[in-house]
N, C-alpha and C positions, 0 to 999 in steps of 0.2 A: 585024337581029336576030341573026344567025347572024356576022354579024361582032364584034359586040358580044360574045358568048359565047365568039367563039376567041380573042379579044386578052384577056383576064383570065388564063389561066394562063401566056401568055405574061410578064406584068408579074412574077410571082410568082415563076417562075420564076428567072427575071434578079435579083431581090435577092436570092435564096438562098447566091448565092458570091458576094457581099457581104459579108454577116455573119460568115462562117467567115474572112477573114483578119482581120476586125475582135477577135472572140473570141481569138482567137490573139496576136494586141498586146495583150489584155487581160493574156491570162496570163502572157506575158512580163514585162511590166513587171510583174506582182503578186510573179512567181519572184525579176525581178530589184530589190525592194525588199524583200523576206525574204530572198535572199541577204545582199544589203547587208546586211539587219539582224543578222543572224546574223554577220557578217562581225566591223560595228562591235562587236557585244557579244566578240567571242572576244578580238578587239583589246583591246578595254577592258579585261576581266576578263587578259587576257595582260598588257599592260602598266602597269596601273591597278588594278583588282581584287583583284587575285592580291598585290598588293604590299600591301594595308591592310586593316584589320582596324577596322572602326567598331561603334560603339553608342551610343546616347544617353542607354543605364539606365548612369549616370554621376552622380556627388551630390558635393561640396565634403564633405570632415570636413578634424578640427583634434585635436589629444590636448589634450582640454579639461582644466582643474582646477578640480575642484572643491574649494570654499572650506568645512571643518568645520574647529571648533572643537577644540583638543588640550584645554582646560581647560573646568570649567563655569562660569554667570556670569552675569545679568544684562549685557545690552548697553547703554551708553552715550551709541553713536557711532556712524552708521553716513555713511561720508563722502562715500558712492561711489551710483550709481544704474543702473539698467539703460541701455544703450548707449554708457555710458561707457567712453573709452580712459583706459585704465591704464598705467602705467610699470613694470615691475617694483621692487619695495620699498615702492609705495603704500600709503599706509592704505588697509583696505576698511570692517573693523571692528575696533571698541574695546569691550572688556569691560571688568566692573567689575572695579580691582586690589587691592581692599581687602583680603582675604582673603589673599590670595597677599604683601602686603607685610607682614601681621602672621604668616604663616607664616617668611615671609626673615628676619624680627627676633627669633623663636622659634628658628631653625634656627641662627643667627648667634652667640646668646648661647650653644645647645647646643657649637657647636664652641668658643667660648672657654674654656666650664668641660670639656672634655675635653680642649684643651691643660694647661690647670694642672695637671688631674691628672697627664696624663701625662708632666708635667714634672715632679711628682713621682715617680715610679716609677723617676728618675734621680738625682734628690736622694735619696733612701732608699738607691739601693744600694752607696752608700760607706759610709753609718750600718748599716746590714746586715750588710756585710762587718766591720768593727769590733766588732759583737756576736758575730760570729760567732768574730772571733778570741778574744773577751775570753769566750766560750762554752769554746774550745779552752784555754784559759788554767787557767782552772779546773778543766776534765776531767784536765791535768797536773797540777795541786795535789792535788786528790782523789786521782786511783791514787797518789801519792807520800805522803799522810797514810795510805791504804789500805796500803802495803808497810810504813810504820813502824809500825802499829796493827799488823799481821802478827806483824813482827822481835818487837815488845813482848808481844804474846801467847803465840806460839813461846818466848819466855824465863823467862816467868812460868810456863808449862808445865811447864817442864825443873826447877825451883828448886821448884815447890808439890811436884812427886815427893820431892823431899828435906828438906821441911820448910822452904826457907832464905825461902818466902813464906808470906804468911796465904793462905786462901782466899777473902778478898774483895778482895786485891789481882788476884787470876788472876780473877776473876767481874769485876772493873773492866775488866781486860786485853781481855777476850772482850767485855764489852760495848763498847769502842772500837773493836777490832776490825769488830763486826756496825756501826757509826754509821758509820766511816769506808768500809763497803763501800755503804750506802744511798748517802752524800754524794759515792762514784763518779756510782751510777747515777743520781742525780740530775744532778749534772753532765753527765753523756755523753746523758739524753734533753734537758737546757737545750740542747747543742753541736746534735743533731739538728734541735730545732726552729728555732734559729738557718739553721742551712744551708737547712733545705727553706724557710724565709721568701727565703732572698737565690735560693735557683734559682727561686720562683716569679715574685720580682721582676726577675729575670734574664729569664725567660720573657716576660715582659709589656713589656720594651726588646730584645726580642732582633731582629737583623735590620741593615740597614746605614742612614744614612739619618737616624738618632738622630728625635728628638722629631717631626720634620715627617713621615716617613715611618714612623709607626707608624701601624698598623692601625684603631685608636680614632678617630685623627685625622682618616687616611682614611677612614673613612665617615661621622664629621660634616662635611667639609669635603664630601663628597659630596651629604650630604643638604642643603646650603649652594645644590651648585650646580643640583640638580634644584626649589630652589623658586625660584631666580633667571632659571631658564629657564619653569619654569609662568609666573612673571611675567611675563617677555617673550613668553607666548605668549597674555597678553590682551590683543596688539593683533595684528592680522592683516592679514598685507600680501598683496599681488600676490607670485606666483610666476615671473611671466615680465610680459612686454610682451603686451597682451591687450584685447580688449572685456569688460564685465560683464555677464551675463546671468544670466538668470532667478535676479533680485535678492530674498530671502523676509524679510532681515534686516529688522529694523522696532525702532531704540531703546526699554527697556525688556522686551525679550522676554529670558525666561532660557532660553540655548540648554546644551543638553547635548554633550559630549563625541560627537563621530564626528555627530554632525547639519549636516546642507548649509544650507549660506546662501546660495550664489551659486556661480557659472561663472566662469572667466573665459578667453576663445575665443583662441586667437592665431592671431589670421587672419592677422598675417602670414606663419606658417608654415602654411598651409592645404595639403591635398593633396588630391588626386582619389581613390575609389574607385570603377572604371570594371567594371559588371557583366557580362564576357564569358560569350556560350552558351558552352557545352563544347565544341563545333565551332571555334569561330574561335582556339583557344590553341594549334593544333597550332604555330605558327609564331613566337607569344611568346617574346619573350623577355627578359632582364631586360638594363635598358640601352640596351632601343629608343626611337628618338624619339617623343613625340607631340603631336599638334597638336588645339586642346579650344577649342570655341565654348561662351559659357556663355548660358544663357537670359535671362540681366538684359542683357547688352552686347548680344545677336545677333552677328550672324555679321562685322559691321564689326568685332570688338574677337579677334585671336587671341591663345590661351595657347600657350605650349609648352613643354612637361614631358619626362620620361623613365620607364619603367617600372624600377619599384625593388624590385616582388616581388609577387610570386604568394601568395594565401591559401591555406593547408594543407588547406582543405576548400572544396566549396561551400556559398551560403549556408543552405538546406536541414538540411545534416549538423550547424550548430551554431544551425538555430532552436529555439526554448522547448520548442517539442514537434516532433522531428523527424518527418519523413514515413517510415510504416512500407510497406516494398516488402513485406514477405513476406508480403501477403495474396491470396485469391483475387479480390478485384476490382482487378486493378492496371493503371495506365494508365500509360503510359512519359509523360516527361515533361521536357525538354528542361534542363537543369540550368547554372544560371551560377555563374562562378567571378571570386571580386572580384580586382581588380588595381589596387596602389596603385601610382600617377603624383602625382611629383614637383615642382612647376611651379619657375618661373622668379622669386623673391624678386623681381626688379627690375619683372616685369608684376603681381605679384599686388601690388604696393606703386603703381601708376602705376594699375590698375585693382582697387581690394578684394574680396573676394570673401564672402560669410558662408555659415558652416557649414548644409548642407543644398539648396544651391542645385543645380539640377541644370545637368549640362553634356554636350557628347557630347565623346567623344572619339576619335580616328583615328590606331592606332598604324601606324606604316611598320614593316612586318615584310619588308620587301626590297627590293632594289635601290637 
């Protein structure tokens, strides 16, 4: 019994510095795998890290066009459908041209009858000139019957003093006199109105250029070519090389002037807007490489672009309703700034991409 009792603290004893070096390897190796870890991260973010700058709030756009109408019109034709590829110069839509070909035949006959006039206004001004002188003609006849009517009166004057005439010869005298000074002034306002007819006519051919390049002409010939273009603007083609999207045209529908019919995407010039926090731009910059996995390919399929420019705001500063800071309940709030990346024509043509797709992208900002 008493042996029993003194050998137990003995056991107890003897595992006590057992456990104390055991404890001690524990924490070592715990130190020396948070070292390491610490180690591997300083490394990483040193040589790794520190060099790139990633996000995956990153989306495909494209500078889409939209397809309105410059003329109004009942529509026709529509030849085109949503996810079709386009060629640039395609029909998309065809309006009615009826309208527009009986304005061109209205506008067409306009300019004809305002050449002939104004081919008159040239023919006139040789016949013009001719009256004018044959105006002048006359106003020399007149003052010259006016100076002898004069001399004749002046002499019948002189002679009635002396009896050597009657007094209804000298009352004759005086009346030719007053006839021939009317038959001036009628002459001399006929010469006037001759002349201001040929300067008017003068005025209205005046300039270099003759009949084609008068003013008249020019703007029937104008209004000629603004209904032969409304014309050619009731059919409506593709603007570029493109998909069609969100197609509304539907033959028979009469569309208005500035109303959308359709998209049309050109994905093969698609680019990235890649949404950096406000933190990771300190080191952007424009011309950097980047490398962009998209969500349709995963991570088997890489892009690679370039950074081509920074947005003037973040996206915040030019939403519908921006966010007002100057209140008193304000929470700070972490602010991204879009960055457009440029891809590679030859990958985005070898693997397509469509507007809206999300992707990440990882630009090398060093080394």
């Amino acid at each position: 019994m008493y042996d029993k009792e003194d050998s137990a603290p003995t056991a107890t004893t003897a595992a006590a510095p057992r456990r104390a070096p055991t404890r001690r390897r524990l924490l070592l190796i715990l130190g020396g795998v948070v070292a390491t870890g610490a180690l591997a991260w300083f490394a990483w973010d040193f040589f790794v890290g520190s060099r790139h700058v990633v996000t995956d709030n990153a989306y495909v756009q494209a500078s889409t066009a939209q397809i309105t109408p410059l003329v109004a019109g009942p529509i026709v034709s529509v030849p085109v459908i949503d996810t079709q590829a386009v060629k640039a110069g395609d029909v998309l839509v065809v309006i009615n041209d009826a309208d527009a070909r009986l304005a061109l035949a209205q506008a067409e006959a306009q300019l004809a009858q305002t050449e002939r006039r104004v081919r008159g206004y040239y023919a006139n001004d040789s016949s013009l000139g001719a009256q004018a002188a044959a105006r002048a003609a006359q106003v020399a006849a007149a003052r010259s019957d006016l100076e002898r009517a004069r001399a004749e009166a002046s002499r019948r004057q002189a002679l009635a003093q002396s009896g050597a005439v009657s007094g209804e010869e000298l009352t004759a005298a005086q009346t030719g006199l007053r006839a021939a000074e009317a038959a001036l002034a009628a002459a001399e306002a006929q010469l006037k109105a001759a002349q201001g007819a040929r300067e008017v006519n003068a005025a209205l051919i005046a300039g270099p250029g003759g009949a084609e390049a008068n003013p008249e002409v020019a703007q029937a010939r104008a209004r000629v070519e603004q209904v032969r273009l409304d014309l050619e603007r009731t059919v409506l083609r593709a603007p570029f090389d493109g998909v069609v999207a969100n197609n509304t045209a539907q033959v028979g529908q009469r569309v208005q002037v500035g109303a959308p019919l359709m998209a049309v995407v050109p994905v093969a010039s698609a680019y990235v807007n890649a949404n950096f926090k406000e933190g990771q731009l300190r080191k952007v910059r424009v011309g950097q490489p980047v490398e962009l996995e998209s969500d349709l390919y995963g991570s088997s399929v890489k892009f690679h672009g370039k950074v081509v420019g920074l947005a003037g705001g973040t996206g915040a500063a030019f939403a519908l309703i921006p966010a007002q800071n100057a209140t008193g309940n304000w929470i700070k709030v972490v602010q991204r700034v879009p960055v457009r990346i440029a891809l590679d024509p030859a990958e985005l043509k070898a693997h397509p991409l469509r507007v809206g797709l999300s992707m990440k992208a990882d630009v090398k900002v060093g080394g």
